[in-house]
C-alpha positions in Angstrom: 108.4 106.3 50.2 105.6 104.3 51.8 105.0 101.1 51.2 102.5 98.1 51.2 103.7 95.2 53.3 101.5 92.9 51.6 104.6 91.4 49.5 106.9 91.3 52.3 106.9 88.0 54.5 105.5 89.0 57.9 104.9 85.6 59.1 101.3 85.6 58.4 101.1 84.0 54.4 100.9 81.0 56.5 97.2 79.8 56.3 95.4 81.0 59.6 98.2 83.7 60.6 96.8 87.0 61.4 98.8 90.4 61.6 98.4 92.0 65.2 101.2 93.6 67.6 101.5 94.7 71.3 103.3 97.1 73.2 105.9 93.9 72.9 106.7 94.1 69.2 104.9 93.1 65.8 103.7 89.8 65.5 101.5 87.2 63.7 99.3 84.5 65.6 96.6 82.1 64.7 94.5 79.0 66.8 94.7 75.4 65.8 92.1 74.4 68.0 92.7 75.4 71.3 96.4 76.0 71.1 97.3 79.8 70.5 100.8 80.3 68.1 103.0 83.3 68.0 105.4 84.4 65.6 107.5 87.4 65.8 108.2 89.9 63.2 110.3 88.5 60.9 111.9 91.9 60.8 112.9 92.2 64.2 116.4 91.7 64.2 115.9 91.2 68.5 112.4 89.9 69.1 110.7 90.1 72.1 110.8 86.8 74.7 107.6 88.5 76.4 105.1 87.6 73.2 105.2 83.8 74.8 103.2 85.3 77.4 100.4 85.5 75.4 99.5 81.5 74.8 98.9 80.3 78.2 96.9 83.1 79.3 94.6 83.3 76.8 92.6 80.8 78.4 93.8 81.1 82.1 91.4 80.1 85.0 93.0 83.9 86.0 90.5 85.4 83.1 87.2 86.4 84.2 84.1 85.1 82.9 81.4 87.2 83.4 80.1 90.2 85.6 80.6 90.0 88.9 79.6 92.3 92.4 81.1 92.6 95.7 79.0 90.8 98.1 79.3 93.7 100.3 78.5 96.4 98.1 75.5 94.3 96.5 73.8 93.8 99.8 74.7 96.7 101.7 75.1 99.5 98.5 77.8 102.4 98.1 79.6 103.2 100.6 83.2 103.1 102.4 84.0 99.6 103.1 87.2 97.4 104.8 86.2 94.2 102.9 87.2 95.1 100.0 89.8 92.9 99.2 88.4 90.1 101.1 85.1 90.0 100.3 83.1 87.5 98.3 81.6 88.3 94.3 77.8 87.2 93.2 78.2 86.8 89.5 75.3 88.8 87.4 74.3 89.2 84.0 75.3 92.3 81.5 72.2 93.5 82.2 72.3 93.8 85.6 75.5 95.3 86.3 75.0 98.0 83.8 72.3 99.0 85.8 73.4 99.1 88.7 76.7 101.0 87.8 74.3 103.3 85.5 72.4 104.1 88.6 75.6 104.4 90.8 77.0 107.0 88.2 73.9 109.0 87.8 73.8 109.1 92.0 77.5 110.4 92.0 76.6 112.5 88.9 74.1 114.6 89.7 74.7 114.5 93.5 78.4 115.2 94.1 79.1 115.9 90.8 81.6 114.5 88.1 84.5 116.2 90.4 83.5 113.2 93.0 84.7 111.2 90.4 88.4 110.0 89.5 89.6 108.5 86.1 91.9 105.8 86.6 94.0 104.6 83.8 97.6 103.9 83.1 97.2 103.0 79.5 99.7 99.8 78.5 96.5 98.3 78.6 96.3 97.8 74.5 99.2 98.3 71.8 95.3 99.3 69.5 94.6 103.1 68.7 91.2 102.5 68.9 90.7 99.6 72.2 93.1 101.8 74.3 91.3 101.8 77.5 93.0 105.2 78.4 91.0 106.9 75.8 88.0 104.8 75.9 87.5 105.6 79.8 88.3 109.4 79.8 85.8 109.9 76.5 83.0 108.4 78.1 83.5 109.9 82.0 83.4 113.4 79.2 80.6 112.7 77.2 78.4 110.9 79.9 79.4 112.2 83.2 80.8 115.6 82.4 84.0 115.1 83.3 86.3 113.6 85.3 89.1 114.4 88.3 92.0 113.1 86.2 95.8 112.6 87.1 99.2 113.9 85.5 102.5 112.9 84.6 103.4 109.1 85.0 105.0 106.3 87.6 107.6 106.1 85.2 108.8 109.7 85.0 106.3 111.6 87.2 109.7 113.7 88.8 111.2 114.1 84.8 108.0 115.8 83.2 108.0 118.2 86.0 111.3 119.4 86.2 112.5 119.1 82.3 110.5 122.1 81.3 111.9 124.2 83.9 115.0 123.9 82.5 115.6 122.4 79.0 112.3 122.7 77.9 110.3 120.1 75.8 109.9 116.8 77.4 109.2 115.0 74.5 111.5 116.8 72.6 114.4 115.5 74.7 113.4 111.9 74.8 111.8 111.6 71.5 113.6 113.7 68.7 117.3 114.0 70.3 119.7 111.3 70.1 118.9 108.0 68.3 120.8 104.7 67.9 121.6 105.6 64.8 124.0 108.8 65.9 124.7 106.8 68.8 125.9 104.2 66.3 128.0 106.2 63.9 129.3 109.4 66.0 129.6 109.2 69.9 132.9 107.8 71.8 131.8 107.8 74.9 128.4 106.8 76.4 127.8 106.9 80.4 124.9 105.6 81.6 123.9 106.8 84.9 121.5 103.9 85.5 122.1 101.9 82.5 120.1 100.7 79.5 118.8 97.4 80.2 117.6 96.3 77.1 114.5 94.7 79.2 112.8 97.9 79.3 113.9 98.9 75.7 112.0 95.7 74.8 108.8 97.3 75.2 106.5 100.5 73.9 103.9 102.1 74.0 101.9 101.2 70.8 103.6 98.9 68.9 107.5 98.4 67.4 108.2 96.4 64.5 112.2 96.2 65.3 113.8 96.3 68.4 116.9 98.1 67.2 118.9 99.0 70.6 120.9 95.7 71.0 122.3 95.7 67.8 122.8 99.4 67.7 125.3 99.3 71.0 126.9 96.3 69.4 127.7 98.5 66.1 129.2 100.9 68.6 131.5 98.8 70.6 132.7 97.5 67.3 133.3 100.9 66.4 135.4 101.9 69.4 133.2 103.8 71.4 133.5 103.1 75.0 130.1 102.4 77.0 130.8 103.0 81.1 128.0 101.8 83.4 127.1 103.2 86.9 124.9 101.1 88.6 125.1 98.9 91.5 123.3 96.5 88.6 125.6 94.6 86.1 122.8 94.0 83.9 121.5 97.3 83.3 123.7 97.2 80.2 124.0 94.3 77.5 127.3 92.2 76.8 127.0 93.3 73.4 128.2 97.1 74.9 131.8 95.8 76.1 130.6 98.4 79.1 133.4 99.0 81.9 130.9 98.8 85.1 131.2 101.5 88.3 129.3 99.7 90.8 128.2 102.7 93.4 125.8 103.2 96.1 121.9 103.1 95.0 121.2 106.8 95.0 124.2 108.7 94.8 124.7 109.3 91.0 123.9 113.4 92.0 126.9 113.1 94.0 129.2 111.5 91.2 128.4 114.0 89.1 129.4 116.6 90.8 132.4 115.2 91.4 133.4 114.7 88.1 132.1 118.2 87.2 134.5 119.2 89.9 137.2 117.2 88.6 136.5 118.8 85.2 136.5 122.3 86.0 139.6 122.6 88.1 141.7 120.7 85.8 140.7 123.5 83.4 139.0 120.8 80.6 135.2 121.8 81.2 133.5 123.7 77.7 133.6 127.0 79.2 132.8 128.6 75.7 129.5 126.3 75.5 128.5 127.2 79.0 128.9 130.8 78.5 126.7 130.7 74.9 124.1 128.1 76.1 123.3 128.2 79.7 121.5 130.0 82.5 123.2 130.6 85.7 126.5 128.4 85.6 128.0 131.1 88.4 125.7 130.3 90.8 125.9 126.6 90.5 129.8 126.7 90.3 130.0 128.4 93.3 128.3 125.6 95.3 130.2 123.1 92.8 133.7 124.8 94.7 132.3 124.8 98.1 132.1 128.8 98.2 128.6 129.0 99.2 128.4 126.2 102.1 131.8 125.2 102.4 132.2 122.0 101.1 134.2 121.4 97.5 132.1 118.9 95.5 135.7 117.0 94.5 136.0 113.3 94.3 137.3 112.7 97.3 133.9 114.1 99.1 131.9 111.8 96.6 134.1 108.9 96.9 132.3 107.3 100.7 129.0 109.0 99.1 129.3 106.7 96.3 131.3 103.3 96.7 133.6 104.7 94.1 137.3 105.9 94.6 138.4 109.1 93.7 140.9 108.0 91.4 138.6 106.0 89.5 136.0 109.7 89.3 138.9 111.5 88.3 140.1 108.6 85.8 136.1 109.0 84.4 136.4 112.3 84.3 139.2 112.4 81.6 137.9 109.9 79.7 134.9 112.0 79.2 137.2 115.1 78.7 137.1 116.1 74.7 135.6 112.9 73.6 131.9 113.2 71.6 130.6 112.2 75.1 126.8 111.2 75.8 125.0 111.0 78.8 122.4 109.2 79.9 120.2 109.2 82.7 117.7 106.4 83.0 114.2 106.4 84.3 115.4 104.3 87.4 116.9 107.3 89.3 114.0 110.0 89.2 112.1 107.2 90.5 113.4 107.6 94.1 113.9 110.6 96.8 115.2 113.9 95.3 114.6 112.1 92.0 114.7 115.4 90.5 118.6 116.0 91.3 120.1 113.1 89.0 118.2 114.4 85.8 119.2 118.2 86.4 122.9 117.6 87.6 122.9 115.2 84.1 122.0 117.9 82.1 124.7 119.9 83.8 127.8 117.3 83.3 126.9 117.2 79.5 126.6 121.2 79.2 130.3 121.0 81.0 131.7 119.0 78.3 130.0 121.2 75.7 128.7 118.3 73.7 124.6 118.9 73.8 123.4 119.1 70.5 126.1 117.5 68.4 125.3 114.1 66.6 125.7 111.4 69.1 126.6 113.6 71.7 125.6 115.7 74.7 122.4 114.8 76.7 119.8 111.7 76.6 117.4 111.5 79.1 115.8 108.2 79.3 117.6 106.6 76.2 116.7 103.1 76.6 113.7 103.3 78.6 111.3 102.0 76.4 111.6 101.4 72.7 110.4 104.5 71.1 113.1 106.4 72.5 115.8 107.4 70.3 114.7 106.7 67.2 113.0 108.5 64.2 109.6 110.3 64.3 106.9 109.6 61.6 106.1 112.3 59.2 102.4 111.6 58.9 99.9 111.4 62.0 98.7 107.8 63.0 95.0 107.0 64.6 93.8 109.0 67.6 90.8 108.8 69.3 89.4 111.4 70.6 88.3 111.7 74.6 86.7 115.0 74.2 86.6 117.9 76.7 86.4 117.5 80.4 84.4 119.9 82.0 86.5 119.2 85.6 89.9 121.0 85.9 90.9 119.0 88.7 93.7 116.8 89.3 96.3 115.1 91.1 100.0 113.9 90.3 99.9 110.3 89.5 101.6 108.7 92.0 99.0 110.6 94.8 96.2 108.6 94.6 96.5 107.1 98.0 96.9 110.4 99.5 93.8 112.6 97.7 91.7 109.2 99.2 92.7 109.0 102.6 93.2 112.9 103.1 90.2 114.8 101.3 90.9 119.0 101.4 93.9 118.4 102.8 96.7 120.5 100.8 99.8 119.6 99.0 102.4 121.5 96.9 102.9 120.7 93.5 105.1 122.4 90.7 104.8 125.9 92.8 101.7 125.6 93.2 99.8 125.3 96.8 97.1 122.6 96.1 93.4 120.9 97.4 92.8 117.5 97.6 89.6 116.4 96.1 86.7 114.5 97.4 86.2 111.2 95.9 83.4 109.3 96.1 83.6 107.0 93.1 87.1 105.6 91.4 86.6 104.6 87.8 89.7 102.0 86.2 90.2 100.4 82.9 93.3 99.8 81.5 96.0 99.9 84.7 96.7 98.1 87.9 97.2 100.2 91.2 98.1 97.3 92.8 101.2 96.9 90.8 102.8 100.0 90.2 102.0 102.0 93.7 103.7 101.9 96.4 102.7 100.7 100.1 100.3 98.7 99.1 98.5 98.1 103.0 98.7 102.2 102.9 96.9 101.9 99.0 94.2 99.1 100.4 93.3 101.3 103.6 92.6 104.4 100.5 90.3 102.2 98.6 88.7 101.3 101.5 87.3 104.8 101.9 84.8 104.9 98.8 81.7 104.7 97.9 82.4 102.5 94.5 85.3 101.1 93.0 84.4 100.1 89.3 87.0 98.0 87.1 87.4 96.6 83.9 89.8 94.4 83.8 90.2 90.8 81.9 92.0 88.6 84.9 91.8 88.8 88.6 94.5 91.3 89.4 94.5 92.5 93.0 92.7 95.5 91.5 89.7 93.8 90.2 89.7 92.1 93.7 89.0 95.1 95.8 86.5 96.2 93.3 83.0 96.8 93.8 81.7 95.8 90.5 84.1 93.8 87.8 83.5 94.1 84.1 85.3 91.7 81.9 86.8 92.5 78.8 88.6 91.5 76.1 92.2 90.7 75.6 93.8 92.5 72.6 93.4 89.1 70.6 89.9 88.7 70.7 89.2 92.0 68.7 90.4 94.0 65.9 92.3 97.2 65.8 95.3 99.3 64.0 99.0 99.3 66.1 100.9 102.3 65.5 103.6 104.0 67.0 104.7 107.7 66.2 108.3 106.5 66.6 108.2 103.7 64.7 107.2 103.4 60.5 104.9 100.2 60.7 100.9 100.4 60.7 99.6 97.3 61.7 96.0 96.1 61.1 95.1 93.9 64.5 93.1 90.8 63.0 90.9 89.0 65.9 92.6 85.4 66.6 90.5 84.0 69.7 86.6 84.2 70.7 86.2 86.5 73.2 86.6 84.4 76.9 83.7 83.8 78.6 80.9 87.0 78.7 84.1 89.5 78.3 83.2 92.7 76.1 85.3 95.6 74.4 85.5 98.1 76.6 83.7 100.2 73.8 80.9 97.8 74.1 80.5 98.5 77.5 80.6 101.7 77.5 78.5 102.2 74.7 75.9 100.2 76.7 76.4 102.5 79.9 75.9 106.0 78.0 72.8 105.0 76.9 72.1 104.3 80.5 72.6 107.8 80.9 71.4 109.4 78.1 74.7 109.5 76.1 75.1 106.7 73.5 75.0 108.9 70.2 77.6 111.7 71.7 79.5 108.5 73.0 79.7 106.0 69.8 78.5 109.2 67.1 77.0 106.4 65.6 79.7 104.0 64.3 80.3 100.2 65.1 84.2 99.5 65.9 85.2 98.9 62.3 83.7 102.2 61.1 85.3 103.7 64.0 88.8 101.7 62.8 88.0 103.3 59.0 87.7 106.8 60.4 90.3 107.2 62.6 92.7 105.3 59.5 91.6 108.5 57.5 93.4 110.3 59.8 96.6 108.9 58.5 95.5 108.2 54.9 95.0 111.8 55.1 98.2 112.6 56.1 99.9 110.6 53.0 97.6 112.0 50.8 99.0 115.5 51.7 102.2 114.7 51.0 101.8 112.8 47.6 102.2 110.1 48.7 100.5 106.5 48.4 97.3 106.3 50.5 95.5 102.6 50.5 92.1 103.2 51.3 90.9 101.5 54.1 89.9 98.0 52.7 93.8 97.6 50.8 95.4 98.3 54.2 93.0 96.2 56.3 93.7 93.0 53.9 97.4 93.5 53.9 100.0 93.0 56.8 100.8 96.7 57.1 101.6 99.9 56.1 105.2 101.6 56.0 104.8 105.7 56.8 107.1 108.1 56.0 109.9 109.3 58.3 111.4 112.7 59.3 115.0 112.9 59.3 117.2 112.0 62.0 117.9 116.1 62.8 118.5 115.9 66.4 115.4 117.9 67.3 114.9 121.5 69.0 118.3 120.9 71.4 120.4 120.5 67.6 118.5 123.5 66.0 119.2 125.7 69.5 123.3 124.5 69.2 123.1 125.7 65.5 121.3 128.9 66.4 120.4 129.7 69.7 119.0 133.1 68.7 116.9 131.7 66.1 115.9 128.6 67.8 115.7 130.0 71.8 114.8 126.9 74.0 111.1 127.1 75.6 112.7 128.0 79.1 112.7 131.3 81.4 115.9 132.4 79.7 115.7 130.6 76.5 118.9 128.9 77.5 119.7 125.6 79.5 118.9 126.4 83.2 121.3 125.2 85.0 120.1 128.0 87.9 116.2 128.0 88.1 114.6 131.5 89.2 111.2 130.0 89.2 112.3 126.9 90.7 114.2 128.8 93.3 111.1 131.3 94.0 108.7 128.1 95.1 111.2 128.0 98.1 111.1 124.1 98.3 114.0 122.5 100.4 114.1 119.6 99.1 114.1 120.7 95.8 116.3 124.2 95.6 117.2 126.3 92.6 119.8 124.2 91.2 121.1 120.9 91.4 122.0 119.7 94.9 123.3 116.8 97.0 120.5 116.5 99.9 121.6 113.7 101.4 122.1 109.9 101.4 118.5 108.8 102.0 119.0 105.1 101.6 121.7 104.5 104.6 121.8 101.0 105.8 120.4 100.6 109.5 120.7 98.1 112.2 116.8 97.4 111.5 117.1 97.7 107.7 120.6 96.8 106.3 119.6 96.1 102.6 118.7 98.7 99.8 115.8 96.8 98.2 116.3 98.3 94.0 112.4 97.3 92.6 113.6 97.7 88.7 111.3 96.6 86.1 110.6 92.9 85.0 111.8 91.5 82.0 109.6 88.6 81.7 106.8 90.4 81.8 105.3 94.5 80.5 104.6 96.0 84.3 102.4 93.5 85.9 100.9 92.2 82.5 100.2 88.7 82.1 101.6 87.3 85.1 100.2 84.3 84.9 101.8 83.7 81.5 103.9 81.2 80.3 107.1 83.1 79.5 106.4 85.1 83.0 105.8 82.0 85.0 108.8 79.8 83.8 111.6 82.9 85.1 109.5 82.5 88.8 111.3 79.9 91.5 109.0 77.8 93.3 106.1 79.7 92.1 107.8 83.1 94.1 109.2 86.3 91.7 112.9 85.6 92.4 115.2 88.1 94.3 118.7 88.5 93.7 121.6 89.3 95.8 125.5 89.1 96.2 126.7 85.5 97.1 128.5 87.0 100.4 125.4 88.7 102.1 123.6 85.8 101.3 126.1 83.8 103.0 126.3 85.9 106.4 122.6 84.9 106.3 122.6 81.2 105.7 121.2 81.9 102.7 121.6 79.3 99.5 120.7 79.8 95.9 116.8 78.7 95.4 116.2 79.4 99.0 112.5 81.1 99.9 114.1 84.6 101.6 111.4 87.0 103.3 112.0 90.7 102.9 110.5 93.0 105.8 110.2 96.7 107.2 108.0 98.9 108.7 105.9 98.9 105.6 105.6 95.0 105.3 106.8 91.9 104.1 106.7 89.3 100.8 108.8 86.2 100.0 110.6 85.8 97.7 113.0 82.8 96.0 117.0 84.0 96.2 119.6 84.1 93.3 123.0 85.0 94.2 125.1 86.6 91.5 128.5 88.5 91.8 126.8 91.1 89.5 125.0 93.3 92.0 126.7 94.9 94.5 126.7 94.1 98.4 124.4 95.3 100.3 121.6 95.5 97.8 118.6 93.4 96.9 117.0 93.1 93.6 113.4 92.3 93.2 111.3 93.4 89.8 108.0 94.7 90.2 105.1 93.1 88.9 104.3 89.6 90.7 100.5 89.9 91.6 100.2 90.8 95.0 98.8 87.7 96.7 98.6 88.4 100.9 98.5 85.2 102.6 95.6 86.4 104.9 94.0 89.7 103.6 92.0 90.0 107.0 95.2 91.3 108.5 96.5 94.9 108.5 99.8 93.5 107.2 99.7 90.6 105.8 102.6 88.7 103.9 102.7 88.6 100.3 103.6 85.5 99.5 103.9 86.0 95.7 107.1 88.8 96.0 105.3 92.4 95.0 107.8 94.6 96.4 105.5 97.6 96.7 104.4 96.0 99.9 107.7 97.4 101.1 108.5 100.9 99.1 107.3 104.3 100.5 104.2 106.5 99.4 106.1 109.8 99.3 107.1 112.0 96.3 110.2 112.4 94.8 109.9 116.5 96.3 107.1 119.1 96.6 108.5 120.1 92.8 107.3 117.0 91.2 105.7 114.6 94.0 106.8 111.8 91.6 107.0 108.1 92.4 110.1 106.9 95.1 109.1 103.2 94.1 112.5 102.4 92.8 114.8 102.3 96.2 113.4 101.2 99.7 115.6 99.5 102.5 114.9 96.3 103.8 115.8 93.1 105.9 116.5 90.1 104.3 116.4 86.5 105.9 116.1 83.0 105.0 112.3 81.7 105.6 112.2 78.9 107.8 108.0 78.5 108.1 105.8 76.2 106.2 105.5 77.5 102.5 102.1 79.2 101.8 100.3 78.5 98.4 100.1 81.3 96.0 96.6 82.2 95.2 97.3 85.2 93.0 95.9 83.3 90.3 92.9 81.7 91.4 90.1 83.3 91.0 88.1 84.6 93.8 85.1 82.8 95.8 
């Protein structure tokens, strides 16, 4: 059935509460005066900390008021430049910096040509269907400019969406419409989580989520009886509530653990050989290696055990426990992030194929379970809003993560997914909705790329590092200062987004803006078609109203929905997707893959002849071995104050910083070799560079490794240099620009090594926040 909301409480009967939500959950909010409150879902049985970012950046001095132009580029025009970054702003009016960016886009347009130009977005920028700058840039670079070089695959699984339709098939499929908390709930007994499931990245999605159900689903679990292990050199990438047993092991070895207790499983005799035979693509080939027949070396536990920090009677003792059991396993985001990324998520697949569990409720295979909050749950049965970007007439593109290297190496080639590939010429990066400067890595290797073009353009709504090296800085609105529908297609709720606050300053909806610029070049009716934002709102609602209407079902017309709290949609069942329909019937239901079966031996991956990335899963090496120079393995997880690097300069995001640094953790003895106390400023240094950071020392990492989330605003203490210190703690100063293999070329942000030492100098300011002269 759906439902209206309007009866239900949502928080917002209270006079001056308006319905919205974020990529944080579904809230209400309203201003008394010039305070901003926020109230939760009253729903949500685990609500999200990270809303409280929201009422002390409203206003920020970070927010940016108006227009503003690179000194540089305003006196000097388009062009490569190695101030940006460190060069002064003129503010200007609307007017003026329309025109000049309308004239700068018509040069690069009809010169070059729209495959000079690159679309950068990330998204996250807006829960909204409608204000989600993704959509907004990449229609208008279609309509106005013709297109657009755009990028593929993400930072957060750029090695994943590669290899997974080599050899299981659908992507989204897998992560989506497999296992839910519910199954996991009711039916599994076992859950191992290479790489946990912190509950801080389950907090958030993309969209919008009404109930954050994963905390309360592993606690229904445990109650239950079903035993959650952890690997991780992190004891927090699994909640109390999980009762998990923690394997602390050596940042990047999970391929090798694996193996072993595939190893273990096979010669004891208790692997699914029946289920391998019936489901799966080359097992003989792979088993081979497994037993050391092709290069010598048994894959056992006692190979795996100085590989991984774990005994071998412990991997054989995991091995049994997994052994018959309705076993799942999960392999989290975190370890595709990193060299040979692609080897943890293929040799997963293969441990739950051994234990003949994939498809069965609860059990078998769950990539990514727990990596953001639209995982493992139900899909909806109707469509929700979707604006269209149109067609772009370029073909072009790089993997996401390659940015730096298309700038600084134009025509160079690169391999990607088989394929031998060009570099293309940039002249002009467009960005809305995103910061670079958070979520690549090497970031003096990512300011020396930007300092090749002709224009950097940005919308942004603070002074992120990104909007710093711009050329020209549009302002635009936060999500509360304009109206829009949330929806999710994992999650029921449809949420109309009231306004709470003014716009700040001059700032404009990106649709404004461009709006204003297409009819700079000859494009505002193909751009808008004619519609203010809430006609747009009404039609793309249609899309959904249509949807219920189809089915019979209640369908509020526009003006019911838009005066109530929200709308409940319709559900499909919790089926366990295409991999439960191929268990049932393989013939009938053949997986999208060369054989139509789980590959655990890749033909086509074999054919592109890539070393580090060979037909089937393999251990290449320990790439994060301590040196004399580098002793620490730096792990750059994601925050959980904080969505990426949003709102920073928040309240709930500023109170979890020490001393005004992003805090670092690591184990009380390393710290004490070091002269290192708890609260002390630590600087953290390789080849790359170096930030500070303030120390926590906890028994719940293991030695030898540093933790420090992403997402502090990198803030260099002298940008003039070719190195500076950031004195904020933005890890990506350290990590490496490299891809995960010439299969994916997905991001290796998530493991770098490092020193670590107590800083003795006088304590810079932190600037990050300030806006810029």
């Amino acid at each position: 059935m759906v439902e209206s909301l309007v009866d239900q409480d949502l928080g917002s009967s209270e006079a001056g509460f308006h319905p919205h939500t974020s990529h944080w959950g579904v809230f209400s909010a309203r201003m008394t005066g010039d305070r901003l409150e926020v109230r939760p879902h009253p729903g949500d049985p685990d609500p999200n900390e990270i809303l409280q970012n929201f009422p002390a950046a409203l206003r920020h001095r970070a927010r940016i008021a108006q227009p503003m132009v690179r000194k540089g580029w305003l006196e000097n025009g388009p062009g490569p430049d190695s101030r940006r970054g460190r060069d002064e702003f003129v503010p200007v009016s609307w007017e003026t910096a329309l025109d000049l960016l309308g004239k700068e886009l018509l040069r690069i347009r009809d010169g070059a040509g729209p495959g000079a130009i690159f679309g950068g977005s990330y998204g996250w920028s807006s829960a909204g269907r409608f204000h989600h700058a993704q959509s907004q840039i990449h229609r208008f670079l279609n309509v106005a400019c013709g297109g657009y070089v755009r990028s593929v695959t993400s930072y957060s699984s750029g090695s994943s969406q590669v290899l997974i339709p080599h050899i299981i098939g659908d992507h989204e499929g897998l992560t989506k419409r497999n296992v839910s908390w519910e199954q996991i709930a009711e039916h599994t007994e076992i859950v191992v989580a290479f790489g946990g499931m912190a509950l801080k990245n389950a907090m958030v999605a993309g969209g919008s989520v009404s109930q954050h159900v994963e905390r309360p689903a592993m606690q229904r679990a445990a109650a239950r009886g079903c035993n959650f292990v952890l690997v991780s050199p992190l004891r927090s990438d699994l909640p109390e509530e999980a009762m998990a047993e923690w394997v602390s092991c050596t940042p990047g070895s999970d391929t090798a653990l694996m193996m072993a207790i595939v190893h273990t499983l096979v010669v004891e005799g208790k692997h699914d050989r029946a289920f391998l035979e019936r489901y799966t693509s080359g097992w003989p080939v792979f088993e081979r290696y497994l037993l050391g027949e092709t290069d010598g070396q048994p894959k056992d536990a006692a190979w795996a055990a100085p590989l991984t920090g774990v005994s071998a009677g412990d991997i054989v003792a995991l091995a049994a426990k997994l052994a018959g059991k309705r076993s799942l396993i999960v392999v989290s985001h975190s370890l595709q992030r990193a060299e040979h990324g692609e080897q943890p998520v293929w040799m997963g697949m293969v441990l739950a194929a051994a234990l003949g569990q994939i498809g069965l409720p609860g059990g078998g295979y769950a990539y990514a379970l727990g990596a953001i909050a639209y995982y493992g749950r139900r899909y909806n049965a109707v469509p929700i809003p979707t604006l269209s970007q149109g067609r772009n007439g370029i073909s072009d593109f790089i993997p996401v993560a390659r940015i730096a290297d298309m700038l600084l190496n134009p025509g160079d080639s690169y391999r990607f997914n088989g394929e031998t590939r060009q570099y293309p010429e940039i002249k002009l990066v467009y960005w809305a909705g995103g910061n670079p400067f958070h979520h690549h890595q090497d970031l003096n290797r990512l300011r020396k790329a930007f300092a090749r073009l002709d224009t950097l353009v940005v919308h942004e709504l603070a002074w992120t590092a990104t909007a710093r090296h711009a050329d020209i800085v549009l302002p635009c609105t936060m999500t509360l200062e304009r109206e829009d529908i949330g929806a999710n297609s994992n999650d029921p709720l449809l949420v109309p987004m009231h306004p709470v606050a003014r716009p700040y300053g001059q700032a404009r909806d990106d649709y404004a803006i461009f709006a204003d610029l297409a009819e700079r070049l000859g494009a505002r009716e193909a751009f808008t078609e004619g519609r203010t934002v809430r006609q747009w709102l009404e039609h793309l609602y249609g899309q959904t109203q249509a949807g219920l209407a189809e089915k019979g079902l209640p369908a509020p017309d526009f003006n019911e929905f838009w005066e109530g709290n929200g709308l409940l949609m319709p559900q499909k069942p919790d089926d366990g997707g295409y991999l439960r329909a191929f268990r049932n019937d393989p013939d009938a239901n053949p997986l999208p893959t060369p054989s139509g079966k789980l590959q655990i031996y890749s033909e086509t991956i074999a054919s592109f002849g890539e070393a580090d990335c060979p037909g089937h899963p393999t251990w290449l090496g320990p790439v994060y071995a301590p040196t004399e120079a580098t002793p620490f393995v730096l792990i750059s997880n994601q925050p959980k104050t904080r969505l990426h690097s949003q709102l920073d300069f928040g309240g709930h995001s500023i109170a979890s910083k020490h001393r005004g640094r992003e805090v670092a953790t690591m184990h009380p003895e390393d710290a004490e070799m070091r002269g290192i106390s708890q609260g002390d400023i630590i600087r953290l240094s390789n080849e790359r560079g170096a930030c500070l950071a303030s120390a926590a020392l906890s028994d719940s990492i293991r030695r030898g490794v540093v933790q420090l989330a992403t997402g502090a605003w990198y803030d260099p203490q002298d940008p003039k240099e070719e190195m500076p210190l950031c004195v904020h703690g933005n890890p990506n100063v350290l990590t490496r620009d490299i891809g995960t293999s010439a299969l994916a070329q997905g991001c290796t942000g998530q493991l770098t090594n490092i020193q670590v030492e107590r800083f003795e100098g006088n304590l810079p300011e932190i600037r990050a926040f300030d806006p810029p002269v």
